[in-house]
C-alpha positions as CSV (number, residue, x, y, z in Angstrom):
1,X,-50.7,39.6,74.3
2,X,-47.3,39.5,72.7
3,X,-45.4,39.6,69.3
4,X,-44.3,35.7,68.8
5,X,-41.2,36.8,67.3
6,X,-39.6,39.5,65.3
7,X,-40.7,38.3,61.8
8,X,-44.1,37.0,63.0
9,X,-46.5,37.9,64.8
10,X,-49.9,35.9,66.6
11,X,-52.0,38.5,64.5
12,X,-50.3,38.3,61.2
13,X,-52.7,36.5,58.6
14,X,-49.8,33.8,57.5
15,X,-47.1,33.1,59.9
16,X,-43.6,32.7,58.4
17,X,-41.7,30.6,60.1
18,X,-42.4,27.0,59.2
19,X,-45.6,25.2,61.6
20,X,-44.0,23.3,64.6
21,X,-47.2,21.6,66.6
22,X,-47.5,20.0,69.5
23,X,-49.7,18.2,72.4
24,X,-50.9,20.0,75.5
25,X,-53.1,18.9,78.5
26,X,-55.2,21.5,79.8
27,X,-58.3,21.6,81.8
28,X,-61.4,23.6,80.0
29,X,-65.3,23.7,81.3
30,X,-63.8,21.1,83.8
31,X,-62.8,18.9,81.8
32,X,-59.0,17.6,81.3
33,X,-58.4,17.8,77.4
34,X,-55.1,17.5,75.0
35,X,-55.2,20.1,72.8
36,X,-52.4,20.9,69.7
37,X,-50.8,24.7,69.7
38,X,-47.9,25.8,67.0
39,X,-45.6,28.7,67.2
40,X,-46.5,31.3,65.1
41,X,-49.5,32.2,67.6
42,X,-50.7,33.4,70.4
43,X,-50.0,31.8,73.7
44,X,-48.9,28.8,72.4
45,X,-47.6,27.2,75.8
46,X,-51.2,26.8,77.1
47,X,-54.4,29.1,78.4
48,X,-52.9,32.6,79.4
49,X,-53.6,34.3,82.2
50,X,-56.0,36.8,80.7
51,X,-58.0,34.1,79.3
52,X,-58.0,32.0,83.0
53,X,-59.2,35.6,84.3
54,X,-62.3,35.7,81.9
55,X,-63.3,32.2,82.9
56,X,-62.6,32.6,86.2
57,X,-65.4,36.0,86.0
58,X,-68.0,34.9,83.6
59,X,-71.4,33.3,84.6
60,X,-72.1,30.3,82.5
61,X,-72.8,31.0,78.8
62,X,-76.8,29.5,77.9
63,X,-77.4,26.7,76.9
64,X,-78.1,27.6,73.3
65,X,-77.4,30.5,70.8
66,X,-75.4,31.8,68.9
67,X,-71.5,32.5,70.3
68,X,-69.2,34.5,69.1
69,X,-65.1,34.3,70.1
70,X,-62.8,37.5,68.3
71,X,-59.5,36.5,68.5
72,X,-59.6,32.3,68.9
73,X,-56.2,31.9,69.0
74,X,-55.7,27.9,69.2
75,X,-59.3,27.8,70.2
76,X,-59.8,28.5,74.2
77,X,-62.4,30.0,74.3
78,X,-64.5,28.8,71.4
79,X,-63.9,25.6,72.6
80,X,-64.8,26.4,76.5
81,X,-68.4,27.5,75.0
82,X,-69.0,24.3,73.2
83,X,-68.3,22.1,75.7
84,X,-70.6,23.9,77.9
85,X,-73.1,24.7,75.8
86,X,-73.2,21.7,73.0
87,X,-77.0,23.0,71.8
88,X,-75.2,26.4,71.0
89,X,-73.7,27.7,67.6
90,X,-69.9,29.4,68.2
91,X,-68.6,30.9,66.1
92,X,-64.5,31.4,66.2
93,X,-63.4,34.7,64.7
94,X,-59.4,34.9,63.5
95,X,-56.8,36.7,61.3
96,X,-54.2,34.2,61.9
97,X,-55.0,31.6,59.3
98,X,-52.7,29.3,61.6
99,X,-54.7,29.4,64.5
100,X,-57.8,29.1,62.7
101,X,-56.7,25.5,61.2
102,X,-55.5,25.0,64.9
103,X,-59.0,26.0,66.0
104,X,-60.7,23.9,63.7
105,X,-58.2,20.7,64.5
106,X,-59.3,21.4,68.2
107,X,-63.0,21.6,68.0
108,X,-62.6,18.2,65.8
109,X,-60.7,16.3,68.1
110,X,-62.9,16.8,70.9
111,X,-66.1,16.1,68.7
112,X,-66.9,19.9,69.2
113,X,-69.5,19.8,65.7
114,X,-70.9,23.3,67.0
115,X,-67.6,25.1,66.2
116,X,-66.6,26.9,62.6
117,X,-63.8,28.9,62.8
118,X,-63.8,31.6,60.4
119,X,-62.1,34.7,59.3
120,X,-63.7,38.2,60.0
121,X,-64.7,38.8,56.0
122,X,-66.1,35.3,56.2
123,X,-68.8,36.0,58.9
124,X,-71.7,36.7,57.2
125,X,-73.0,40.4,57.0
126,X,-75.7,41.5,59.2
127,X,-75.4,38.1,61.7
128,X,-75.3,38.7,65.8
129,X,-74.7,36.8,68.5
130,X,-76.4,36.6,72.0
131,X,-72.8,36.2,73.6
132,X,-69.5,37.2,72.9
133,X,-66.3,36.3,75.0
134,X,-63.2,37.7,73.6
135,X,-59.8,38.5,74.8
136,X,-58.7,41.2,72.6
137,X,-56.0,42.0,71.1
138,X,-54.6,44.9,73.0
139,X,-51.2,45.0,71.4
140,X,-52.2,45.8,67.9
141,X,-52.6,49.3,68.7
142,X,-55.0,51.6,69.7
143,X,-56.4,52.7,66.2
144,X,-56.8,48.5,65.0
145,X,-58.2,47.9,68.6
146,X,-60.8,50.1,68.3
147,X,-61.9,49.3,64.5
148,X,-62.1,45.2,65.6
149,X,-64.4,46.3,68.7
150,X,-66.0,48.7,66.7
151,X,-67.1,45.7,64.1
152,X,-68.1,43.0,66.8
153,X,-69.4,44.7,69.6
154,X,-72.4,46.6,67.8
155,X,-73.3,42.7,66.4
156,X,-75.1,41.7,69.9
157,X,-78.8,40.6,69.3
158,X,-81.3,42.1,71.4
159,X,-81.0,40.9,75.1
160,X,-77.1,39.7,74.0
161,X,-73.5,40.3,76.2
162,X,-70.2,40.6,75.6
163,X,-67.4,40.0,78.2
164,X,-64.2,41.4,77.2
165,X,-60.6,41.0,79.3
166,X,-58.4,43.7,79.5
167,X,-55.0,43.9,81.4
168,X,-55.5,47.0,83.4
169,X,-51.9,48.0,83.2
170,X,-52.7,47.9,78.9
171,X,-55.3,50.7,79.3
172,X,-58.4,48.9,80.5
173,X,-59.8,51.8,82.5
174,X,-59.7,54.0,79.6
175,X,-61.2,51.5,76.8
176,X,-64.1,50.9,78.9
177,X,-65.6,54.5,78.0
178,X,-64.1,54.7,74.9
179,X,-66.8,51.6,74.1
180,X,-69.6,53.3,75.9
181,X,-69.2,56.1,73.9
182,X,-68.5,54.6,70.4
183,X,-72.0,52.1,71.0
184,X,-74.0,55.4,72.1
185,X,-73.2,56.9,68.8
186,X,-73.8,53.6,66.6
187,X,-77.2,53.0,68.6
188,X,-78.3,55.8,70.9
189,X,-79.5,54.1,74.8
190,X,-79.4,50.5,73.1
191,X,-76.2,49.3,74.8
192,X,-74.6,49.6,78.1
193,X,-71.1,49.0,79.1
194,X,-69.6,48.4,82.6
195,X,-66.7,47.2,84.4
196,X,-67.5,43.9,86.0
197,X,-65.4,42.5,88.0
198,X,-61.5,42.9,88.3
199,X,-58.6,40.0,88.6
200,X,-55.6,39.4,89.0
201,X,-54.7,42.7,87.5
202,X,-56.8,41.6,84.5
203,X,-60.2,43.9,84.5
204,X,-63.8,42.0,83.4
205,X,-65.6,44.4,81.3
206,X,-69.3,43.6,80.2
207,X,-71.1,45.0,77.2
208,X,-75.5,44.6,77.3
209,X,-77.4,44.9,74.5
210,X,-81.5,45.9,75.5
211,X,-84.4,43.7,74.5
């Protein structure tokens, strides 16, 4: 993940530079959709490749819960897991107030009702969710890194999972304990965390919650 531009960047709350959208096709849960990005955000030429690399790893989300995306961006993700799962709840999680309108556009446009982008303070206290994908933002820096996992992770119901993408090259190898360590001290043998599967230089990390 990258800064946009000098003066803005795709985690800033309010983008400066004035909105510029426009119409993509891309393919998501199989299906060829048009979707709007802006600048101002992150990958806003289409699905990056970390993202492609997380779908490409996953197993199928269920068909119903409650979903949970950190870092929606123009909506990937959230809207991958409400097309497959239409019985579910998602939930899109976002700083960016930009991507969250972009988010919300999205999910409307494709009749996605299951979808409410929100920012983090607006997620109520005390809710979990039985799956979160989430291509984090690695490029904030270590210390903001670790406070956004740190908030969402530890919010898996009982029985829940998390599946995280990391470029390896970005420190992958060494977040993946970091996490194991940081959920053993919030909730002692409740979580486990593993490395999944690796691609494309991208590495699959999965978080479990136990029953």
């Amino acid at each position: 993940m990258v800064a946009v531009s000098s003066a803005s960047h795709y985690f800033d709350a309010d983008p400066s530079a004035p909105e510029r959208r426009r119409t993509l096709r891309t393919r998501l849960a199989g299906r060829d959709v048009e979707v709007q990005t802006a600048n101002g955000i992150f990958s806003p030429d289409g699905l990056d490749k970390g993202t492609a690399a997380l779908f490409s790893a996953v197993p199928a989300p269920p068909a119903r819960g409650r979903f949970l995306d950190v870092g929606a961006g123009w909506g990937p993700i959230a809207l991958t897991l409400a097309l497959r799962s239409p019985e579910a709840e998602v939930t899109a999680v976002e700083v960016n107030d930009r991507s969250l309108q972009l988010t919300r556009d999205n999910a409307a446009a494709l009749g996605l009702g299951n979808v409410v982008a929100l920012r983090p303070e607006d997620v109520p206290e005390g809710a979990e969710f039985d799956l979160i994908w989430s291509n984090p933002p690695i490029r904030i820096g270590k210390p903001a890194l670790h406070a956004l996992l740190e908030r969402w992770l530890p919010r898996l119901a009982p029985g829940g999972e998390a599946w995280l993408v990391v470029q390896k090259n970005l420190g992958a190898d060494s977040l993946l304990p970091w996490i194991g360590r940081m959920l053993e001290a919030r909730a002692p043998g409740r979580f486990t965390a593993e490395r999944a599967n690796s691609v494309k230089g991208f590495r699959i990390l999965r978080v479990a919650r136990a029953r």
